[in-house]
N, CA, C and O of each residue as an XYZ file, in Angstrom:
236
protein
N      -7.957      9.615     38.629
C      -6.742      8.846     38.815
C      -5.556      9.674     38.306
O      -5.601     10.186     37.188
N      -4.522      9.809     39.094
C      -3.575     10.795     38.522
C      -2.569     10.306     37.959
O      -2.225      9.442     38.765
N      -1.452     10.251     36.635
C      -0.582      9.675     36.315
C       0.794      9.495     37.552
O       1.334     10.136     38.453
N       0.874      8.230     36.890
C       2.206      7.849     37.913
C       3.557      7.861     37.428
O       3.989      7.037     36.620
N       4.380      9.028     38.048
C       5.545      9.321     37.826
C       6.652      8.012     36.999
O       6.993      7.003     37.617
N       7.030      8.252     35.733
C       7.535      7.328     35.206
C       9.303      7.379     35.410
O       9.960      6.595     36.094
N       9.685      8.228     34.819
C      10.755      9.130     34.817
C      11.227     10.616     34.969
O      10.520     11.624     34.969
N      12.225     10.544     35.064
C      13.076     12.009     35.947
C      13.675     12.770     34.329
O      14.532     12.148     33.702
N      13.320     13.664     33.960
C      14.147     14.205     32.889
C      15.878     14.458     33.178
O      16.227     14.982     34.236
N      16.738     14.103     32.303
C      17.960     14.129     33.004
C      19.012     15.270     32.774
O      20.235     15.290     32.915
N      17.885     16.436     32.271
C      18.810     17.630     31.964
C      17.768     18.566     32.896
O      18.322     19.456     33.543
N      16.560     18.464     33.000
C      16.460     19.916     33.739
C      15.147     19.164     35.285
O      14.445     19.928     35.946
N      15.159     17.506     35.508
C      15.149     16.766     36.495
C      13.164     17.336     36.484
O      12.771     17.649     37.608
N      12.428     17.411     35.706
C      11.424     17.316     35.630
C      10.732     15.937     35.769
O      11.179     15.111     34.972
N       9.844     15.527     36.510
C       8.770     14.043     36.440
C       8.350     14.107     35.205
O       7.632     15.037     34.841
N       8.665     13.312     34.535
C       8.081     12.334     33.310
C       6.814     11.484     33.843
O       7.077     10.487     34.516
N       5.392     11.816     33.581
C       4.353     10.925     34.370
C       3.910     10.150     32.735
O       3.833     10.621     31.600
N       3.634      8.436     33.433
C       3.071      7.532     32.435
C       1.929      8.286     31.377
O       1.126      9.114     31.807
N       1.977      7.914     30.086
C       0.743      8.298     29.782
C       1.464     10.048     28.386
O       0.811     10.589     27.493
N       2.765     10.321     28.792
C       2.973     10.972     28.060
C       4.221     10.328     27.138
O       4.756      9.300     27.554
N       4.670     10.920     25.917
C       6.022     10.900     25.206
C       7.177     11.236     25.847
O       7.082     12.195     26.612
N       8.509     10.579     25.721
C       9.368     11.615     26.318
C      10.904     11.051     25.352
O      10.882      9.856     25.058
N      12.144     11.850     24.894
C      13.070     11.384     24.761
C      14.150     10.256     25.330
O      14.759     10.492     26.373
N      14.340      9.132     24.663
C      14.933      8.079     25.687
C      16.539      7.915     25.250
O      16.556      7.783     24.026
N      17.683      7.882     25.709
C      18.467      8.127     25.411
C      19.236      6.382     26.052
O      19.612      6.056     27.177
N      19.209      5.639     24.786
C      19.563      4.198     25.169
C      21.013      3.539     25.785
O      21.036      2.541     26.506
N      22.168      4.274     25.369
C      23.240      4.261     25.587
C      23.192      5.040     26.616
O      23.583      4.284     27.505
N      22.965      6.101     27.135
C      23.023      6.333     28.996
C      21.829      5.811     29.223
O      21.323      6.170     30.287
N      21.299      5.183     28.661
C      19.730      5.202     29.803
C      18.884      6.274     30.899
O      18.414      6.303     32.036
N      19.100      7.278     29.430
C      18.328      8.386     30.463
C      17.147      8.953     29.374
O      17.098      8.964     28.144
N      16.327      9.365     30.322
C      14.896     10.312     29.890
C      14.835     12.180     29.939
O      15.048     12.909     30.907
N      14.469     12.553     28.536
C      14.589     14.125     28.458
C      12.951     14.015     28.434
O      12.256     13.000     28.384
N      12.550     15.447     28.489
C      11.313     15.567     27.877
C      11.067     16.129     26.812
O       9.926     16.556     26.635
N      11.976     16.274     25.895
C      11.894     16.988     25.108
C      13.657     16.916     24.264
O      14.717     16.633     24.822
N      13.448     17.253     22.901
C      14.842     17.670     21.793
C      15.775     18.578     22.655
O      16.989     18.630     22.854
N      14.686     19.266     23.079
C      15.317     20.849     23.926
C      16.422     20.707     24.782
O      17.507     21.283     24.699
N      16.003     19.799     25.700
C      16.348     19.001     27.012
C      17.635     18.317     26.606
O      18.758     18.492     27.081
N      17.194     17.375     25.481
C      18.488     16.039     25.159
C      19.308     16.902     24.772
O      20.318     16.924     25.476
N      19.296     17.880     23.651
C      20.278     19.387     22.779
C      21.239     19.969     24.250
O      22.461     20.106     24.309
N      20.274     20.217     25.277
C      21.061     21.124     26.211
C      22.041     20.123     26.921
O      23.226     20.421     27.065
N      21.456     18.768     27.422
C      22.473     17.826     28.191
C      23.731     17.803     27.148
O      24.848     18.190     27.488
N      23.416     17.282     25.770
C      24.401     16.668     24.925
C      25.827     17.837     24.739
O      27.048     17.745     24.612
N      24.554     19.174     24.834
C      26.254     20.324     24.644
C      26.941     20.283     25.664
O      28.027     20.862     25.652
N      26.446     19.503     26.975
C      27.536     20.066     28.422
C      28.141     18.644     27.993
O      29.287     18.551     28.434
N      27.712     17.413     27.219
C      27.870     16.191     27.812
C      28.427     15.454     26.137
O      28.166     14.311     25.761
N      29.162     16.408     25.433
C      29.181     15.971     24.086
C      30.669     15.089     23.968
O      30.900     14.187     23.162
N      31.238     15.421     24.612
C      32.945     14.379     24.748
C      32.569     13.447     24.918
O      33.074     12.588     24.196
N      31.333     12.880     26.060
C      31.444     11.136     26.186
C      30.768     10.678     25.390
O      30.946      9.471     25.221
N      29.773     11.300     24.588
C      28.554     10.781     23.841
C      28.811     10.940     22.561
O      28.371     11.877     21.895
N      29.522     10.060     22.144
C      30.285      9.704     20.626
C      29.122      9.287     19.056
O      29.442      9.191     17.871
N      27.960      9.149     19.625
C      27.044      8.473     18.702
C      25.546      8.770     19.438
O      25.333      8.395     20.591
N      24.543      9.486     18.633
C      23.026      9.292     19.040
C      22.044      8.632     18.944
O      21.098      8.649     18.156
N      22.475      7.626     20.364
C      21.127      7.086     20.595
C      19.941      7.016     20.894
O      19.618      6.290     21.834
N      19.095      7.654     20.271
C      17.824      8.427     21.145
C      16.768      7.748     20.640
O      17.036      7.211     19.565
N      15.533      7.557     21.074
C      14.301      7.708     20.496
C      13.010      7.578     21.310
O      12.839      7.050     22.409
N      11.982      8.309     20.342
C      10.655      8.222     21.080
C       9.711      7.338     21.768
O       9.062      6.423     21.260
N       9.720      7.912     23.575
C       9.315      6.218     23.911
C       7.755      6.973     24.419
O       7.649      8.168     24.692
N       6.678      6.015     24.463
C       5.321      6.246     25.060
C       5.788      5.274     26.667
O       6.058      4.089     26.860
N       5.688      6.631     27.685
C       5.841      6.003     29.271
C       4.554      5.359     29.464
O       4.303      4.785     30.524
């Protein structure tokens, strides 16, 4: 049975499949896969994002 695509990472647009961890970012409502990922969006994307909302979700 193969995992089913949960989410889209929203810095480098990788499938997030159920069944793994991934960064959830509550105030945009978006999914990284990783610190790496959320670090790289937040430096292009740091003017609108005034406060970090993040945390570890099981898809």
């Amino acid at each position: 049975m193969d995992a089913k695509p949960a989410a889209i990472c929203a810095a480098c647009n990788r499938v997030l499949n159920e069944g793994r961890s991934a960064i959830y970012d509550s105030l945009f409502d978006r999914y990284f896969c990783d610190n790496a990922c959320w670090s790289d969006w937040y430096a292009e994307n740091w003017a609108e994002y005034k406060r970090k909302y993040v945390s570890r979700e099981d898809l």
